[in-house]
C-alpha positions as CSV (number, residue, x, y, z in Angstrom):
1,X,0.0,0.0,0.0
2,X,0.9,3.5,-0.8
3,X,2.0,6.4,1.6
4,X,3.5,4.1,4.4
5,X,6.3,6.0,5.1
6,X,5.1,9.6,4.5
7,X,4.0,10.0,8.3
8,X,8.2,9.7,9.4
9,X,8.9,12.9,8.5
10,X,5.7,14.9,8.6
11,X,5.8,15.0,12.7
12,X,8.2,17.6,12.7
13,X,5.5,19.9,10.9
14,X,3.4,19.5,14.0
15,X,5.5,21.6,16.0
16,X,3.3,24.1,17.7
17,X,4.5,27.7,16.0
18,X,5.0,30.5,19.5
19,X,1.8,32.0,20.1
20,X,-0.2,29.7,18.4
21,X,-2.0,26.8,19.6
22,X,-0.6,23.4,18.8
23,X,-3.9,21.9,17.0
24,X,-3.2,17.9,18.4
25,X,-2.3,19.8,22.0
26,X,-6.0,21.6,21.5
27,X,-7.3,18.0,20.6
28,X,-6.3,16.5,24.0
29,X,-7.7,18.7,25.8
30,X,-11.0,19.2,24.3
31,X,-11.1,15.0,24.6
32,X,-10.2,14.9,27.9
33,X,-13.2,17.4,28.5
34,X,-15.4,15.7,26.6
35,X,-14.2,12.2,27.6
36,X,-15.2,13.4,31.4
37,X,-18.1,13.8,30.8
38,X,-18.9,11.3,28.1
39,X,-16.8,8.5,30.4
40,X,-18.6,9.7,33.4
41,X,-21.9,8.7,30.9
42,X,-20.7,5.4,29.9
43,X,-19.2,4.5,32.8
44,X,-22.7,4.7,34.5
45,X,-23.2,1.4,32.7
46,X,-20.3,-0.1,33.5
47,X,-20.1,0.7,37.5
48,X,-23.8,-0.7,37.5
49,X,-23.3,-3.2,35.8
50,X,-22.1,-5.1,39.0
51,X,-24.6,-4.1,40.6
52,X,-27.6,-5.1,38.0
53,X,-25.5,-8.9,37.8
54,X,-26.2,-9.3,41.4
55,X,-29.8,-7.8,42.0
56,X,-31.2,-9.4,38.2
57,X,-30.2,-12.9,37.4
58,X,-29.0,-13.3,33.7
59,X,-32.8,-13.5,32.3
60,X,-33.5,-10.2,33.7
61,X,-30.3,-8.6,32.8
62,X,-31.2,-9.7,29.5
63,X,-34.4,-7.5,29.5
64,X,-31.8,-4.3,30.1
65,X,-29.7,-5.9,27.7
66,X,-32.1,-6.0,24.9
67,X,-34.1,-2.5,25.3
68,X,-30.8,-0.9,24.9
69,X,-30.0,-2.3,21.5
70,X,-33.5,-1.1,20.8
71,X,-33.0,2.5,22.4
72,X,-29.3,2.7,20.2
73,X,-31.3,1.7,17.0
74,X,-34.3,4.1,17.7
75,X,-31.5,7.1,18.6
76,X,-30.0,6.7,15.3
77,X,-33.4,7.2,13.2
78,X,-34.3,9.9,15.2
79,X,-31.5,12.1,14.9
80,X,-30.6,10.8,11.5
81,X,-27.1,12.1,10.8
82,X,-28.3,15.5,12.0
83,X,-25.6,16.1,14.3
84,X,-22.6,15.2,11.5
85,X,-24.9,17.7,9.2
86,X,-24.7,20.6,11.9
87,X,-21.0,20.4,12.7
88,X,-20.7,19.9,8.8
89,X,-22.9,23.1,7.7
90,X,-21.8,25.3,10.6
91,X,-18.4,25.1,9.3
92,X,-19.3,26.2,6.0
93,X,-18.0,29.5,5.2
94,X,-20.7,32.7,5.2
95,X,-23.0,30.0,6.8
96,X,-25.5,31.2,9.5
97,X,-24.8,29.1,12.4
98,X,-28.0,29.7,14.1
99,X,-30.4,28.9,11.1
100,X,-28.3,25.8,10.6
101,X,-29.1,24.7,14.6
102,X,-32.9,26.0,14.3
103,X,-33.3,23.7,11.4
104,X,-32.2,21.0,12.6
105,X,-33.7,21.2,16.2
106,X,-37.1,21.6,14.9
107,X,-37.3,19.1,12.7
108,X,-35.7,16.6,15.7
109,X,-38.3,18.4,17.9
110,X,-41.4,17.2,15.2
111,X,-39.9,14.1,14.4
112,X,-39.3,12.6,18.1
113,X,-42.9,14.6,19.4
114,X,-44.5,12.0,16.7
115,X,-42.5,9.0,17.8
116,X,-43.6,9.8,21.1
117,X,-47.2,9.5,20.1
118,X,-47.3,6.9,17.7
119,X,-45.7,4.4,20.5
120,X,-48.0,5.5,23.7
121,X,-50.9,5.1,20.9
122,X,-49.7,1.8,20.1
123,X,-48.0,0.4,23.0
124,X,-49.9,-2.7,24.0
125,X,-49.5,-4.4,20.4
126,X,-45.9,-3.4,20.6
127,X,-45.8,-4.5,23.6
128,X,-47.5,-8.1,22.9
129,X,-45.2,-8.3,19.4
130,X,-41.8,-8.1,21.6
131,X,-42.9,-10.4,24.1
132,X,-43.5,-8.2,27.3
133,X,-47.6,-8.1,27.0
134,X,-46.7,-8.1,31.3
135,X,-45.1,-4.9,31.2
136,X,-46.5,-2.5,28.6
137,X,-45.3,0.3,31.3
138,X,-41.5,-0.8,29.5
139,X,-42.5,0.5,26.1
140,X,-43.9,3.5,27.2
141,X,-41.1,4.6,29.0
142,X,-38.7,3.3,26.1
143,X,-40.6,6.1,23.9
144,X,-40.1,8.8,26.1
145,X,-36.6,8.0,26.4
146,X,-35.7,7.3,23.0
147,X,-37.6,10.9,22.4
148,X,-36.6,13.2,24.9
149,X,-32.9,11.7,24.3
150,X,-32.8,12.3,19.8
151,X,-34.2,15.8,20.8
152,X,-31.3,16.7,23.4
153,X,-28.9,15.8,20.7
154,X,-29.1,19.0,19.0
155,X,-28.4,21.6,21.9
156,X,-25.8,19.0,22.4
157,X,-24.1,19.0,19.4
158,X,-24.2,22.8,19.3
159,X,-22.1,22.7,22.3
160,X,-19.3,21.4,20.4
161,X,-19.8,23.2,17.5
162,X,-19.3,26.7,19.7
163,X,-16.4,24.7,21.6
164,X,-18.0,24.7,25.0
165,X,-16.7,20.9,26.4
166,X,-17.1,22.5,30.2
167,X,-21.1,23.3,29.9
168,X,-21.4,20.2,27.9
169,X,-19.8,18.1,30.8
170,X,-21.5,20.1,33.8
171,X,-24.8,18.9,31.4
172,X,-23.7,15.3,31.4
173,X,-22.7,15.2,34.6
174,X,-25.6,16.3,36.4
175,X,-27.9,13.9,34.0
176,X,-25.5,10.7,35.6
177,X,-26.0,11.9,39.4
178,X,-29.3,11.9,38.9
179,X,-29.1,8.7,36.7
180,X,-27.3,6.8,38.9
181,X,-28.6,8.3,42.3
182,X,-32.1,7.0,41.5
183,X,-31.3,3.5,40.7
184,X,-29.0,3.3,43.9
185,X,-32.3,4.7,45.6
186,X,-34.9,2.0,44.2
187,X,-32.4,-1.0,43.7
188,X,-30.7,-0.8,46.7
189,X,-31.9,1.9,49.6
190,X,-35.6,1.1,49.2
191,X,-35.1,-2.8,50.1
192,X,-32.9,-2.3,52.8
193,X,-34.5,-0.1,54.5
194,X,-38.2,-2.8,53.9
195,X,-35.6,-5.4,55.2
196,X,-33.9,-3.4,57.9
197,X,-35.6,0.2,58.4
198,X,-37.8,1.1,61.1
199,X,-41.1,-0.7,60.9
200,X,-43.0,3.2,60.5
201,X,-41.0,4.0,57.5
202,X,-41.7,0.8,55.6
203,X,-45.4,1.5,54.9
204,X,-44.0,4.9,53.1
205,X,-41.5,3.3,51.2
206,X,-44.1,0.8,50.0
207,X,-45.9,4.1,48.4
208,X,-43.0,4.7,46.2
209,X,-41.9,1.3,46.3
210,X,-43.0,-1.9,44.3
211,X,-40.3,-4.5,44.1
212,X,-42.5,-6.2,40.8
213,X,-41.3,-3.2,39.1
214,X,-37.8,-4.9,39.1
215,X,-36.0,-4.0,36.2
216,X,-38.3,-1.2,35.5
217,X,-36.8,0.8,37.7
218,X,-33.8,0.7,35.4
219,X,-36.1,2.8,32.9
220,X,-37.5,5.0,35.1
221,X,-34.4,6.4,36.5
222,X,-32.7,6.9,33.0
223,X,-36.2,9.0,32.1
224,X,-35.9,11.3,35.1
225,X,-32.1,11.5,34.2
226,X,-33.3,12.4,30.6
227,X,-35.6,14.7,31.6
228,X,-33.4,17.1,33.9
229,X,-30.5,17.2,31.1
230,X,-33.2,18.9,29.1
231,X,-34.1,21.3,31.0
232,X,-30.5,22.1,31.9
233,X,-30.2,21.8,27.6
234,X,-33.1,24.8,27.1
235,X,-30.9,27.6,27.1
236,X,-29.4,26.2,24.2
237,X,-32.9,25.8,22.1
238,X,-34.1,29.6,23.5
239,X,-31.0,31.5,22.9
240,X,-31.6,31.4,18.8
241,X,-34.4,33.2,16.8
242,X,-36.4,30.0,15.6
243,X,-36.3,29.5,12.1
244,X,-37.1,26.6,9.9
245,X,-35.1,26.8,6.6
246,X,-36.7,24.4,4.2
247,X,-33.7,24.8,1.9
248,X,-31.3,24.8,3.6
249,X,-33.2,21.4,5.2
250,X,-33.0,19.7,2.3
251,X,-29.3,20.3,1.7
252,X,-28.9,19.0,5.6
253,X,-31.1,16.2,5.0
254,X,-28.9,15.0,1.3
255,X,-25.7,15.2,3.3
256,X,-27.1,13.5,6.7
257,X,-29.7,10.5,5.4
258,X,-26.7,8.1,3.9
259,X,-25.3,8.6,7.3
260,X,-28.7,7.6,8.6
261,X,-28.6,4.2,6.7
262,X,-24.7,4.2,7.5
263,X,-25.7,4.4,11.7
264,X,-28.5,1.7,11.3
265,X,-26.5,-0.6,9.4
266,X,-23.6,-0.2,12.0
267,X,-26.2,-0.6,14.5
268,X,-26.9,-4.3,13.0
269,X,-23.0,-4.7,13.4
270,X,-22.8,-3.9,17.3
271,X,-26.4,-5.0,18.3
272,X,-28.1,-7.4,16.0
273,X,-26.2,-10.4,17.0
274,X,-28.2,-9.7,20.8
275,X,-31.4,-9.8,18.9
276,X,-30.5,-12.7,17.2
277,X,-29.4,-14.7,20.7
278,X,-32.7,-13.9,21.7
279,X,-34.5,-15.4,18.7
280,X,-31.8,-18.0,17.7
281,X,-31.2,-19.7,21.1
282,X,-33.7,-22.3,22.2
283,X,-36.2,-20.0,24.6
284,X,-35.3,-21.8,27.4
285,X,-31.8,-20.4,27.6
286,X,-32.0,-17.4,24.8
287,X,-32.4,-14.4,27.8
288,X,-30.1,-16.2,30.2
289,X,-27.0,-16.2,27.4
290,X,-28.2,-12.6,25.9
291,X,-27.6,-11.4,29.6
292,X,-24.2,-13.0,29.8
293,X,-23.1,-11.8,26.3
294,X,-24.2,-8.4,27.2
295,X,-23.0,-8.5,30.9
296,X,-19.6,-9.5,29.5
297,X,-19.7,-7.1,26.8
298,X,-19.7,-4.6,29.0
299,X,-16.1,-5.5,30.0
300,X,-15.3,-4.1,26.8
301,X,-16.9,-1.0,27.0
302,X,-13.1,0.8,28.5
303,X,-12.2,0.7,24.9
304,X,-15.8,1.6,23.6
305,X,-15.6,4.8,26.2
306,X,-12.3,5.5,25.2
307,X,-13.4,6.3,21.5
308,X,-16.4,7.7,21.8
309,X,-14.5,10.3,24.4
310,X,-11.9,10.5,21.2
311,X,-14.3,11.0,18.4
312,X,-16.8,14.0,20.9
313,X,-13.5,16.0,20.1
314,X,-11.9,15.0,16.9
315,X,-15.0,15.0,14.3
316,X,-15.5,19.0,14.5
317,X,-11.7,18.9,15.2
318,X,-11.0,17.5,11.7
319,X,-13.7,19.2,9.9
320,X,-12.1,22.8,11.5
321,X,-8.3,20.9,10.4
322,X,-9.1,19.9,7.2
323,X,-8.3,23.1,5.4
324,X,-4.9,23.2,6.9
325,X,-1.6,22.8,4.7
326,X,-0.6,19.5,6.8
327,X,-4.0,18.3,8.0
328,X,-3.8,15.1,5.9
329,X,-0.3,13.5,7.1
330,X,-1.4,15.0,10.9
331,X,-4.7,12.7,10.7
332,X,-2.4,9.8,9.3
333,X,0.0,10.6,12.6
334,X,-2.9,11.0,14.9
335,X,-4.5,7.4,13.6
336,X,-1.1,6.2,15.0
337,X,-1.4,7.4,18.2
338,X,-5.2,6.3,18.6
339,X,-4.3,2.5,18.3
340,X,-1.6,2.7,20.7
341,X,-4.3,3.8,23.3
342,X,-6.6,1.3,22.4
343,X,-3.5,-1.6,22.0
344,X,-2.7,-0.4,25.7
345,X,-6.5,-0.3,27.3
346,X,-7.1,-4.0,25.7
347,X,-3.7,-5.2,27.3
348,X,-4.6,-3.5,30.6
349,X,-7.9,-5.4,30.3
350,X,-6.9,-9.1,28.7
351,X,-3.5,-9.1,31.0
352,X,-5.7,-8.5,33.9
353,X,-8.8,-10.4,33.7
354,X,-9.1,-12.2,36.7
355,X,-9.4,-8.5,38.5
356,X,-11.7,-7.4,35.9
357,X,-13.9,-10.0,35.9
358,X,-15.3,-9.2,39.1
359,X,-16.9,-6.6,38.2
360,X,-19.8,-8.6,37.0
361,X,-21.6,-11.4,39.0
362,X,-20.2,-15.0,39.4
363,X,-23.2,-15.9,37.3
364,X,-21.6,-14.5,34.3
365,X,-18.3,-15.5,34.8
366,X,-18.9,-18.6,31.9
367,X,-18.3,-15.5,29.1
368,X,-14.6,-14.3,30.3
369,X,-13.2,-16.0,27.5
370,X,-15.1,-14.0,24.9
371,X,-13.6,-10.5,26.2
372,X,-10.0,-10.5,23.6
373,X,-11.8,-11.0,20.9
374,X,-14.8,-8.4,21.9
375,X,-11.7,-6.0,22.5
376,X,-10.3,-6.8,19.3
377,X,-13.6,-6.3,17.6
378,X,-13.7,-2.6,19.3
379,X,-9.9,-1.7,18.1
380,X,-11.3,-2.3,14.3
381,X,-14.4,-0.3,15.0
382,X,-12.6,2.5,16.4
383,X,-9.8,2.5,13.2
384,X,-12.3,2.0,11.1
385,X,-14.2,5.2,12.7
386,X,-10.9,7.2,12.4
387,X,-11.1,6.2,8.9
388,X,-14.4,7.2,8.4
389,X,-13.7,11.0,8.2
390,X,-12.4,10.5,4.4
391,X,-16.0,10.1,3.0
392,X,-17.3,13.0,5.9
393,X,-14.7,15.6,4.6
394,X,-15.6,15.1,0.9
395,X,-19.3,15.0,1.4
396,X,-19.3,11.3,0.2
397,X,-21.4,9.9,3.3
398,X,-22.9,7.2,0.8
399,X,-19.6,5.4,0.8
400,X,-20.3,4.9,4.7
401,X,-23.8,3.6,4.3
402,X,-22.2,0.9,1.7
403,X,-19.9,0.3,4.0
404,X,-22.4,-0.1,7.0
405,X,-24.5,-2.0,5.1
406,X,-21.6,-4.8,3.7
407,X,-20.9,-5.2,7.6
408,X,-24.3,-5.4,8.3
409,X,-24.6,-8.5,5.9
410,X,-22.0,-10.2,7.1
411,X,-23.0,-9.6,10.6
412,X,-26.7,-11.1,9.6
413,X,-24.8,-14.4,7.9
414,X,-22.8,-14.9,10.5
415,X,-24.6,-14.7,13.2
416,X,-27.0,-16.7,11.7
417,X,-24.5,-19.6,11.0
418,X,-22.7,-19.5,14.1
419,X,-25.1,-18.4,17.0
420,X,-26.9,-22.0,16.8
421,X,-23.1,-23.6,16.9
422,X,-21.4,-21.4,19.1
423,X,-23.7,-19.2,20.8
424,X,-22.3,-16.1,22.3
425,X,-18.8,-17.2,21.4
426,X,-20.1,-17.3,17.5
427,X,-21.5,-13.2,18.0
428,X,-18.5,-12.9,19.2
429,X,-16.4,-14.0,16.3
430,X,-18.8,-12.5,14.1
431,X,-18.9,-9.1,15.6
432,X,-14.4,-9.2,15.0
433,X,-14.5,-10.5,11.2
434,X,-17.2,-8.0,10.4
435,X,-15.2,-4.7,12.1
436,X,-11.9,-5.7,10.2
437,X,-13.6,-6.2,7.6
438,X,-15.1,-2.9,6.7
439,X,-12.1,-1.0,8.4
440,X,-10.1,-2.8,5.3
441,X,-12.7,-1.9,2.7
442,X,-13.3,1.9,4.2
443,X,-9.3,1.8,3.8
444,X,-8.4,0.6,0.6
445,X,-11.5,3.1,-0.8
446,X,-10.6,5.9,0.9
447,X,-6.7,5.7,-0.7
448,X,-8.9,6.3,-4.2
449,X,-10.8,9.1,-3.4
450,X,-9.3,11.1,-0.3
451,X,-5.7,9.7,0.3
452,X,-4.1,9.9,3.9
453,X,-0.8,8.4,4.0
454,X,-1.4,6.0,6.9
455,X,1.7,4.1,7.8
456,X,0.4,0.5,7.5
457,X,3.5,-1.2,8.2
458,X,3.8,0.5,11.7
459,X,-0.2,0.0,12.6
460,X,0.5,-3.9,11.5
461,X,3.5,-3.6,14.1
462,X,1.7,-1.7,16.4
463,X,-0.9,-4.8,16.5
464,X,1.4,-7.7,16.0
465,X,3.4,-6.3,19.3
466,X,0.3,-6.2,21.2
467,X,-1.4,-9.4,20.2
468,X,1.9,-11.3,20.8
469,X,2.3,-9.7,24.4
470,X,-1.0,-10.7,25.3
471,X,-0.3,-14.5,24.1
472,X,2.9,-14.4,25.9
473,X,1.0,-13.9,29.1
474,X,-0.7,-16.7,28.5
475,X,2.9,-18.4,29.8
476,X,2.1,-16.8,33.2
477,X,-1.0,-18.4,34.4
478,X,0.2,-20.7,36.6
479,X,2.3,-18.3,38.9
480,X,0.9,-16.8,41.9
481,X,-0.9,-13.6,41.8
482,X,1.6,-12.1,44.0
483,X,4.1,-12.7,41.0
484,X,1.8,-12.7,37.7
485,X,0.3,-9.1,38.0
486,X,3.5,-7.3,38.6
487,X,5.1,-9.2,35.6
488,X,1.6,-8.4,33.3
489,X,2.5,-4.9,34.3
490,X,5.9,-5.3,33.1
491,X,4.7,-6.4,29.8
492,X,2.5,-3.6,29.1
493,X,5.1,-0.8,29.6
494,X,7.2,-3.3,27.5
495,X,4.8,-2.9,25.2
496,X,4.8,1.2,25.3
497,X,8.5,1.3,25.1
498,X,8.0,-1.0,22.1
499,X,5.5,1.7,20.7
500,X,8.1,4.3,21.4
501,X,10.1,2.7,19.2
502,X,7.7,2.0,16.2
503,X,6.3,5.3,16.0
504,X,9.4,7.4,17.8
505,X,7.3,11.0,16.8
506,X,5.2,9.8,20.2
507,X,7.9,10.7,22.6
508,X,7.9,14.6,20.8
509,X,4.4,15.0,20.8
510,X,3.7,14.0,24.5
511,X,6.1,16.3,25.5
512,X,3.8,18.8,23.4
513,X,0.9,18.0,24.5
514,X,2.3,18.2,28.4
515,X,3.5,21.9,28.1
C-alpha cells in the first residue's frame, strides 16, 4: 500500500509555532473534557453493571440488555445524521450558524414529538409483538426516552460546534447523578430499609416502592435523568431566533440521510447479534445467554468509552483541520497514536482479567473468555471510525452507508450460522471479522478518493506487538498472583517502550501535549 512512510517525516511539521496553539495539543484537551463527561456517561453502565448482575439474574439482565440495543437503533433514526450535518454546515464558510441549529432542532423536535405519540398510541401491540404483553409500562417509558434523548442531541451538538466541552460536561454530569442516584435509591436503599428500616417508615417506602417493578426501575431512572438534562439543555434551544429553513433542510437532510442508513447498518453490526441470541437460542436459555453476552460485553466498554471520548473531540476537530496545509499526514500521525491507546486499554484489560472479571456477577463469569476477541472487535471499530472521516470531509457519506450495510450483511450471515453452533462465542467472532472487515474496505477506498498516508507497516507492528504480548502472558498463568500481575504490568510498559520505538514522533508530541 501506498504512503507508508510519509508519516516519518511529517511529525516535525506539528511543532506548535510561539503563540499559536498546537492543534493535536488543542485535541487533547478538548477529549479529555469531553471524555469526562462522556466517560462519566458510559461509565454509568459499566459501574452498575455489578450491581444489575447481582440484584437481576442473567434473564433479567437480559431485559436491560435488549431494550438498549433497541434504544441505540431508535437514537439513530431519530437524529438521522443530524448532528454530522450541523458540525458539517456550521463550518461552512458565510454559513449562518444559528439557522443551521434551528433547522435541525425543529425538525428533531417534530420528528421525536410524533414517535412519542405513535408508540404511547400503540403500546400494547408493541408491547404483545416483543414479548412483554406483562409490562406495557417498558414501552412507554422506552418512547419517552428514546424521544426526549434524539431531541437533546441538538443543543448538544451545538455545544461542540461553539467549543464549550465545560457546559457540555456540567450537562452530562448532572444527568449521571441523577441517573445513577435513582437506581441506587430503588435497587438498593428502598429494600434495605423494607428489610432493615424502622417498621414506621416501611409503609411509606411501600408508596414509592414496588419491588414487581424490578428492572423497571432501570427505565425509570434513566427518564428522570433524561428529563433534567433537558431542562439544563433549554438555554441552548431559546438562545436562537427559531427559524425553519426548508432549503437549507433539504441540503442537511442529502448530506445526513446516507449517514442515517450508514448508523442503522452499523447498529446491525454492534447489536443485532443480541437480537438474534434472543430469537436463535432455544427459549429456554435465549435471555439467560443474551444477559451474559451483554454483561460480559460490558467489560469491553473501557475501549468503547475511550473512542467515543476521542471521536466527541476529533469530528469538528478534523472538519475545523481539514483546510490546513498539513492536515492530511497530521490525521495519518494521529491514527497512529489512537491504536496505541486502544492496543494499551485492551492489554490492561486481557492481562488482567481475573481483577476485571469481578466486576460482574459470578453468574456470568462462563463469558470471560469472549472479552479479547470483543476488545479486538472494538480496536477495528474504532480504526475504522478514524477512517471514516475520508467520506465525511468530501461529502461522500454514501460510501459509509455501503460500508455499514456490507458489515451489516456479514453480521446477519454470520450470526445466523454461528449463533446456533457457538452461541455467544459465534456473535462474538462475528462481531471481530465484520469490524476488520469494513475498516479494510473503508481503507483501501478511501486511498482512491481522499488519500491519507497511513503508515500501514507500523499500525501492523503496532498490532502484531500487542497481540503477541498478550499471548505471551498466556505463559504466566500458573504463577501466583503475588508474581503474575507485577510481571503483566511489566509487559504492558514493554509494550509502550516497544510503541516508542515504532512510532518514535510519540515521545515529541507527549512532550507537546504536556506543556
Amino acid at each position: 500500500m501506498e504512503g507508508q512512510d510519509a508519516c516519518a517525516g511529517s511529525s516535525q511539521s506539528l511543532v506548535p509555532i510561539p503563540g499559536k496553539v498546537n492543534p493535536l495539543r488543542r485535541l487533547a484537551g478538548q477529549t479529555a473534557i469531553y471524555g469526562l463527561s462522556n466517560i462519566l456517561g458510559r461509565i454509568i453502565n459499566f459501574l452498575l453493571v455489578p450491581l444489575y448482575t447481582r440484584v437481576f439474574i442473567p434473564e433479567e439482565y437480559g431485559i436491560v440488555t435488549e431494550m438498549y440495543v433497541y434504544v441505540a437503533f431508535l437514537l439513530i433514526v431519530l437524529t438521522y445524521g443530524m448532528e454530522t450535518a450541523l458540525f458539517r454546515f456550521s463550518e461552512n464558510k458565510g454559513g449562518n450558524k444559528d439557522a443551521v441549529f434551528s433547522t435541525a432542532f425543529l425538525s428533531v423536535l417534530l420528528t421525536s414529538s410524533l414517535f412519542i405519540f405513535l408508540v404511547i398510541s400503540f403500546r400494547i401491540p408493541l408491547a404483545e409483538a416483543m414479548r412483554y404483553g406483562g409490562h406495557v409500562y417498558y414501552i412507554v417509558l422506552l418512547a419517552l426516552i428514546v424521544g426526549l434523548d434524539a431531541i437533546a442531541a441538538i443543543p448538544y451538538a451545538r455545544l461542540r460546534v461553539r467549543n464549550r466541552p465545560w457546559r457540555f460536561a456540567l450537562i452530562r454530569f448532572s444527568g449521571i447523578i441523577v441517573n445513577i442516584g435513582l437506581v441506587l435509591f430503588f435497587l438498593v436503599f428502598c429494600p434495605w430499609l423494607i428489610e432493615n428500616g424502622p417498621e414506621a417508615l416501611v409503609p411509606v417506602v411501600e408508596k414509592i416502592y414496588n419491588e414487581q417493578i424490578g428492572v423497571g426501575y432501570v427505565f425509570v431512572a434513566n427518564l428522570a435523568a433524561t428529563i433534567i438534562t433537558l431542562l439544563l439543555l433549554s438555554p441552548e434551544m431559546f438562545r436562537v431566533k427559531w427559524n425553519f429553513d426548508t432549503i437549507l433542510f433539504r441540503q442537511m437532510l442529502i448530506f445526513a440521510l446516507p449517514l442515517l442508513v450508514a448508523g442503522m447498518a452499523g447498529w446491525a453490526n454492534e447489536a443485532l447479534d443480541k437480537l438474534l441470541l434472543k430469537y436463535l437460542l432455544p427459549e429456554n436459555i435465549a435471555m439467560e445467554q443474551l444477559g451474559i453476552y451483554g454483561a460480559v460485553y460490558k467489560l469491553s466498554m473501557l475501549m468503547t468509552i475511550f473512542v467515543q471520548a476521542y471521536r466527541f473531540a476529533a469530528e469538528p476537530f478534523f472538519f475545523a483541520e481539514a483546510s490546513q496545509k498539513n492536515a492530511r499526514d497530521m490525521f495519518a500521525l494521529i491514527m497512529n497514536y489512537f491504536i496505541i491507546g486502544l492496543l494499551t486499554i485492551f492489554l490492561l484489560i486481557t492481562l488482567f482479567i481475573d481483577l476485571v472479571k469481578h466486576f460482574i456477577g459470578p453468574e456470568f463469569h462462563e463469558g470471560i473468555s469472549i472479552v479479547p476477541v470483543l476488545l479486538l472487535a472494538n480496536l477495528f471499530l474504532g480504526i475504522y471510525w478514524n477512517l471514516s472521516i475520508w467520506y465525511k470531509l468530501t461529502a461522500k457519506t454514501h460510501y459509509g452507508a455501503w460500508f455499514a450495510i456490507i458489515g451489516a450483511c456479514i453480521t446477519l450471515v454470520l450470526n445466523i450460522w454461528w449463533i446456533p453452533l457457538f452461541g455467544y462465542h459465534g456473535a462474538a467472532w462475528a462481531t471481530l471479522v465484520c469490524y476488520f472487515s469494513i475498516a479494510l474496505l473503508s481503507y483501501l477506498t478511501g486511498q482512491k478518493n481522499y488519500k491519507i498516508p497511513y503508515n500501514i507497516k507500523r499500525i501492523g507492528l503496532l498490532v502484531t506487538t500487542a497481540i503477541g504480548v498478550h499471548l505471551l502472558s498466556k505463559l504466566t498463568g500458573s504463577l501466583p498472583a503475588a508474581w503474575m500481575y507485577p510481571v503483566h504490568l511489566a509487559f504492558v510498559a514493554m509494550f509502550l517502550l516497544a510503541a516508542a520505538f515504532i512510532e518514535p514522533s510519540l515521545r515529541r508530541v507527549i512532550q507537546q501535549v504536556r506543556r
